[in-house]
C-alpha positions as CSV (number, residue, x, y, z in Angstrom):
1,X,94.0,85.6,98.7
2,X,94.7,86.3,102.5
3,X,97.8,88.6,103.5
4,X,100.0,87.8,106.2
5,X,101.6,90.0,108.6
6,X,105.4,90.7,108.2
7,X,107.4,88.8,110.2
8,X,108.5,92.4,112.1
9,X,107.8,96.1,110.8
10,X,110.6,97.1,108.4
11,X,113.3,99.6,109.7
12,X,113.5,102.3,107.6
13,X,117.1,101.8,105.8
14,X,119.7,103.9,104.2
15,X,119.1,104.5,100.7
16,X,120.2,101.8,98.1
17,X,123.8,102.4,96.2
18,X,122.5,104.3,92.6
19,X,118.8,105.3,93.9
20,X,117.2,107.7,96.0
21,X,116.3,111.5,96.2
22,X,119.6,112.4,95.0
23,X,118.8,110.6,91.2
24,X,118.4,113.7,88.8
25,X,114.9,113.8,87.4
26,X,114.4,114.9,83.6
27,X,111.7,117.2,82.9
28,X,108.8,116.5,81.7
29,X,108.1,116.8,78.1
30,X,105.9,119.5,76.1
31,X,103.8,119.5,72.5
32,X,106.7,119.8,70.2
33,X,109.3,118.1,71.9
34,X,111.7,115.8,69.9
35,X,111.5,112.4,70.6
36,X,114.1,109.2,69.4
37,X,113.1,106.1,69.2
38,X,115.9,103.5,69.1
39,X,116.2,99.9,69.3
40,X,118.9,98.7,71.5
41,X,117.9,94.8,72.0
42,X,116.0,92.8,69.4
43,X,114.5,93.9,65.7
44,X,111.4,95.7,65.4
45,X,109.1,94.9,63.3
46,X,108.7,97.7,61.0
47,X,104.7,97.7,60.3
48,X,103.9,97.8,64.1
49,X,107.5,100.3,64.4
50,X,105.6,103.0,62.7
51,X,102.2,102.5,63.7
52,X,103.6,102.8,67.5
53,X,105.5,106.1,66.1
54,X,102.5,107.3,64.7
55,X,100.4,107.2,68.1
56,X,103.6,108.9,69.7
57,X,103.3,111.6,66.9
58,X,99.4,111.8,67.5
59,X,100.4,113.3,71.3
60,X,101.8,116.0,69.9
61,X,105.6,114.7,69.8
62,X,108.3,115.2,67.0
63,X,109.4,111.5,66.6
64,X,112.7,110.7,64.8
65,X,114.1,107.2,64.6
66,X,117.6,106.0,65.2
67,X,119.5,105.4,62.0
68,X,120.1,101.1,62.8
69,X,117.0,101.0,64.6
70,X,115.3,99.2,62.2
71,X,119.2,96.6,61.1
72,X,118.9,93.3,61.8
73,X,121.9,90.9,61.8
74,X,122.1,87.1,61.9
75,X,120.9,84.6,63.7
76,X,118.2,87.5,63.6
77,X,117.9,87.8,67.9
78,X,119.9,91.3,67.3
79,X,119.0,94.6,66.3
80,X,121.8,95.2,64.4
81,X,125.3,95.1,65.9
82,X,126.3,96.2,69.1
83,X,128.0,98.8,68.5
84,X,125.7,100.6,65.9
85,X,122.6,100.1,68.7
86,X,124.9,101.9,71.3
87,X,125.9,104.5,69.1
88,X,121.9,104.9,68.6
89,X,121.5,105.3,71.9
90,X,124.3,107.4,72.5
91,X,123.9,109.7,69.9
92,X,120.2,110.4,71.0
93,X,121.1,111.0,74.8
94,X,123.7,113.7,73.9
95,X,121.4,115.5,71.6
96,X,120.1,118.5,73.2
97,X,117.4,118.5,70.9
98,X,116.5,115.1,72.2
99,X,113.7,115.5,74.9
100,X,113.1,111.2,75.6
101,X,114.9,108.3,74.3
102,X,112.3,106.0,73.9
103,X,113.0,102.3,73.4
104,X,111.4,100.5,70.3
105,X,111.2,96.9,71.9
106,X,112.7,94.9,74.6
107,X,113.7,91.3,73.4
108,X,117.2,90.4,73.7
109,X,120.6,92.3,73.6
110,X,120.4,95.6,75.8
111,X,123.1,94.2,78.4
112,X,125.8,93.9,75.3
113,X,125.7,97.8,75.1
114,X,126.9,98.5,78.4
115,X,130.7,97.7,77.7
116,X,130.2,100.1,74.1
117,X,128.5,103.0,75.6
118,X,130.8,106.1,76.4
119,X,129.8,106.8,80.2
120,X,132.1,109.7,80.4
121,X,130.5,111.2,77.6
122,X,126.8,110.8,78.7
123,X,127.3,111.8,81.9
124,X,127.3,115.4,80.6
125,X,124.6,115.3,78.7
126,X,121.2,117.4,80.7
127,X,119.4,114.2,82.1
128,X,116.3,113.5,79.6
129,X,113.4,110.9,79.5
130,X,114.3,107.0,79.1
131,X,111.5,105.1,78.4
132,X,111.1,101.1,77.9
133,X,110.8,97.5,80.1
134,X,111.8,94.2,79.7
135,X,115.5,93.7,78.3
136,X,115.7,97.5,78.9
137,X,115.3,96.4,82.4
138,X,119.1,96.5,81.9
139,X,119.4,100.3,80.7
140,X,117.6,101.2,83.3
141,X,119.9,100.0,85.9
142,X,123.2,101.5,84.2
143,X,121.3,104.9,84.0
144,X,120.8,105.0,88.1
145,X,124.3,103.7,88.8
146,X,126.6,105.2,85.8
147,X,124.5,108.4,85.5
148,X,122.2,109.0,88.2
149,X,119.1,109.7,86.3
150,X,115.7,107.8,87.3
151,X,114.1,106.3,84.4
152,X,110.5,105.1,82.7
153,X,109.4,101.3,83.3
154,X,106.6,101.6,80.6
155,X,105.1,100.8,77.0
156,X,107.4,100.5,73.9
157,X,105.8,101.6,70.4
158,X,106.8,98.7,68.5
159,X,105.2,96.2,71.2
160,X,101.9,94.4,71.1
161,X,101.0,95.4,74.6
162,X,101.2,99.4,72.9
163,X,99.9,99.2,69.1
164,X,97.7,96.3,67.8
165,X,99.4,94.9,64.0
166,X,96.2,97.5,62.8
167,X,98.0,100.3,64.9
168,X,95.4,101.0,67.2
169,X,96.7,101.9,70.5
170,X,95.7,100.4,73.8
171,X,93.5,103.0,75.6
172,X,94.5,102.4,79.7
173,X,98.2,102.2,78.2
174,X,98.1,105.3,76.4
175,X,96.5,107.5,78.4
176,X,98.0,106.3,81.6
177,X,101.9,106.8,79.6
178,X,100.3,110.6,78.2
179,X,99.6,111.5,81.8
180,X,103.3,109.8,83.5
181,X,104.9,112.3,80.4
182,X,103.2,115.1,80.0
183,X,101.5,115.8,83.5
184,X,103.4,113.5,86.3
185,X,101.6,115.1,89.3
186,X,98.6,113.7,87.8
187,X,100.2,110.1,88.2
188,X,101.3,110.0,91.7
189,X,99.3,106.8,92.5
190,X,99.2,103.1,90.8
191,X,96.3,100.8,91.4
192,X,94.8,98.0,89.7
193,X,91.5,96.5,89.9
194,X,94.0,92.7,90.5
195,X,96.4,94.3,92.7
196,X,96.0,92.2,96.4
197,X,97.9,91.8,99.2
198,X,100.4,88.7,99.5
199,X,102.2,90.5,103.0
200,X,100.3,93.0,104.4
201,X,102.1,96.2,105.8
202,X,103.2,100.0,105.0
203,X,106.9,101.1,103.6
204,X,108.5,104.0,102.4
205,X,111.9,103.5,99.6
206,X,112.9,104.2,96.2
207,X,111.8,101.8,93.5
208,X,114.1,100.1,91.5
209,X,114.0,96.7,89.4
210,X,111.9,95.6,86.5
211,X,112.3,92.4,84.3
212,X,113.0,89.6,86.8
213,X,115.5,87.7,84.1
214,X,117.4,91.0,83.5
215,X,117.9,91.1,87.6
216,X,119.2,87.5,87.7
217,X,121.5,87.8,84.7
218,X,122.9,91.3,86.2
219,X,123.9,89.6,89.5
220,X,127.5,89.7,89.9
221,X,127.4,92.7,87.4
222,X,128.9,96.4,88.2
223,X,125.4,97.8,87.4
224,X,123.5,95.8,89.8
225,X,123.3,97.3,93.4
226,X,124.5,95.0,95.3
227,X,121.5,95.2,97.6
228,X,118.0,96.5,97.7
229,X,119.0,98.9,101.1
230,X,116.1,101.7,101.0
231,X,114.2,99.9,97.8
232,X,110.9,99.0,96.7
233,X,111.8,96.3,94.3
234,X,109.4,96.3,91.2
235,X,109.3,92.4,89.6
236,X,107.7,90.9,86.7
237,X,108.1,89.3,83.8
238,X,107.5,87.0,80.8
239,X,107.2,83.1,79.5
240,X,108.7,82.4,82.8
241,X,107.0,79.4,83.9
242,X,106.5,79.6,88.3
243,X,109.5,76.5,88.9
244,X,111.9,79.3,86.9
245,X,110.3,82.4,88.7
246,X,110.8,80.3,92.0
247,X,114.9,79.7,90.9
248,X,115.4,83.0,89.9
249,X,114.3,84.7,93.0
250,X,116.2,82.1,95.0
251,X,119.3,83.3,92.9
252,X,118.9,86.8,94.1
253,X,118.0,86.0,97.8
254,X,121.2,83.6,98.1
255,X,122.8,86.7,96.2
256,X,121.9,89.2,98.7
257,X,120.0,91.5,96.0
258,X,117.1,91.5,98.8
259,X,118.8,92.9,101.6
260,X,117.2,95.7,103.1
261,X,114.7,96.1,100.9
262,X,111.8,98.5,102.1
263,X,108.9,96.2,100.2
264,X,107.9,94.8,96.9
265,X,105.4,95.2,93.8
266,X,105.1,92.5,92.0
267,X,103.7,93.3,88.6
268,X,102.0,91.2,85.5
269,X,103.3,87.5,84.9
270,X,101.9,87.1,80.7
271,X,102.4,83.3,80.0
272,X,104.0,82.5,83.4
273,X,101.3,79.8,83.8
274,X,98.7,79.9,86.8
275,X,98.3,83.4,88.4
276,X,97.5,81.5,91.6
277,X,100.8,79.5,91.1
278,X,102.9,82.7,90.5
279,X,101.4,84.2,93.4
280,X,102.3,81.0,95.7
281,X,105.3,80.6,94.4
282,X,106.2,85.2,95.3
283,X,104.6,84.9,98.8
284,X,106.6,82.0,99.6
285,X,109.9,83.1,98.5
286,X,109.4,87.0,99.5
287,X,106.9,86.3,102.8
288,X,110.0,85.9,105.1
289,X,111.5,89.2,104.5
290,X,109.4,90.6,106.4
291,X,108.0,93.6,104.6
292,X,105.3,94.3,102.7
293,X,104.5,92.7,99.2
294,X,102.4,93.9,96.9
295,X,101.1,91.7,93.8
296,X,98.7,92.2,90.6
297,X,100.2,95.9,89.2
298,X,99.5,96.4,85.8
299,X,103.3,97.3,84.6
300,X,105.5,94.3,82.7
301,X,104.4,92.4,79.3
302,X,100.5,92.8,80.0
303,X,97.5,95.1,79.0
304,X,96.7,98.0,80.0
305,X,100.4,98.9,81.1
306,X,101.4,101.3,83.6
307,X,104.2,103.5,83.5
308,X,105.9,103.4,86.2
309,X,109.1,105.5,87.3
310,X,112.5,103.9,88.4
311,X,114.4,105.5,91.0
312,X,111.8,108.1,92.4
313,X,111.2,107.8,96.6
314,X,107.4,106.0,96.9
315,X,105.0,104.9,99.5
316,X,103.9,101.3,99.1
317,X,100.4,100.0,101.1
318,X,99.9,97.0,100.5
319,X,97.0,96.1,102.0
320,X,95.1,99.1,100.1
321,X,96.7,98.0,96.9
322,X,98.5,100.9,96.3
323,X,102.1,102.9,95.4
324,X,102.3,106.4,95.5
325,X,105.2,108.2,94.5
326,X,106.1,111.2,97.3
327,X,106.4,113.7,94.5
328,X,106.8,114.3,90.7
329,X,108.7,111.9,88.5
330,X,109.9,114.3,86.5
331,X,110.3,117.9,86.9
């Protein structure tokens, strides 16, 4: 697909409300480490639960599961109730033997937990690794705002796009997730052999976003910015057909959510429908904001997936395809 110019070269802005330099960066995690693996939206299914666990365990990592991580309550869309998931959550993010939280599956339910978790309390825990996408799209943006930690937009165990029903991992997801953890200088750039321009241009910002329905729903929420100053937004999603990709992104323009964003990355669309309608439906929505956009990165619902940090400073090209963080996403 041809590119288009922006409309005018972005001007560098002020750094969004929640994100920038100043987000503390967990360190990066060793052999041996402790990891928890929680389920704050929907059930997981426990076969594919402990296979994912077991690939975590094969890199080395001590994995314990949360105690209702595996609950399930009626109509069934919930993994357990809301405030057993939070206390999960919360019990593994003040755990100093806790190196990562990692998130089980996405689904539904992650925004219920935001009125149960104790802030206060978190806030003094040592910033560590949180790890998920999709419904945790909503975790992720209570972490930059109530804590100021950046976070991981990547696989979860109990997902098909991690761990086949046989429990074999993907490869490109694996290794790609071993190097982001264990080695995050090694994972300064993200390419993919469908990333292509849809607004050609350079831009400098933090990223931020995720799951384009968790971004619409959050909208008039206290965790959502209340616009993308200094960003590079990251969008994708799922079973989102391009008429309700095209309303949701209206919502947030009309909203403001776009203001002053550096540039975006659009990521995978899985069962959105035409790619060449998804892509139509991005560059004429995003084209008139006049910085650069970015489409085709392997991070979302799709394989191999990326993992890509949230809140971290980053250099988007779009014309070579490519993001690259400035430095380290953890420390």
């Amino acid at each position: 697909m041809d590119s288009v110019s922006p409309v005018a070269a972005p001007v560098a802005p002020e750094p969004a409300p929640g994100a920038g330099p100043g987000l503390r960066r967990p360190r990066r995690l060793r052999r041996g480490d402790r990891v928890a693996v929680v389920s704050p939206c929907s059930p997981a299914d426990p076969e594919r639960l402990r296979a994912g666990c077991a690939v975590l365990g094969g890199l080395g990592l001590d994995v314990v599961v949360g105690e209702h991580a595996l609950d399930e309550i009626a109509p069934g869309h919930l993994a357990g109730t809301d405030r057993d998931r939070a206390r999960d959550l919360e019990r593994a993010w003040r755990d100093p033997d806790i190196a990562a939280v990692v998130c089980a599956r996405g689904g539904y339910g992650a925004t219920r937990l935001l009125d149960h978790l104790r802030w206060d309390l978190m806030a003094e825990a040592e910033p560590k690794i949180l790890l998920g996408s999709s419904d945790v799209t909503a975790l992720h943006q209570a972490f930059a705002t109530r804590l100021g930690v950046a976070t991981l937009f990547g696989p979860m165990p109990a997902t098909a796009g991690f761990v086949t029903a046989a429990g074999v991992p993907d490869d490109g997801t694996l290794a790609h997730l071993r190097t982001a953890l264990f080695a995050p200088e090694d994972a300064l750039v993200f390419a993919s052999p469908r990333a292509h321009c849809l607004v050609a241009g350079r831009a400098r910002g933090v990223t931020t976003g995720g799951t384009l329905t968790l971004l619409a729903a959050a909208v008039g929420c206290p965790e959502s910015a209340p616009t993308a100053t200094g960003a590079i937004v990251l969008l994708e999603d799922t079973g989102e057909q391009p008429y309700r990709i095209d309303r949701m992104l209206t919502q947030l323009l009309r909203a403001g959510r776009f203001a002053g964003a550096a540039g975006v990355v659009a990521g995978t669309w899985t069962d959105c429908g035409p790619a060449d309608r998804v892509a139509a439906v991005l560059r004429e929505r995003l084209a008139h904001l006049g910085v650069p956009v970015l489409a085709g990165l392997d991070f979302g619902h799709g394989r191999p997936q990326l993992t890509v940090p949230l809140g971290v400073e980053a250099e988007l090209d779009a014309g070579a395809g490519t993001l690259t963080l400035t430095s380290a996403a953890l420390r």
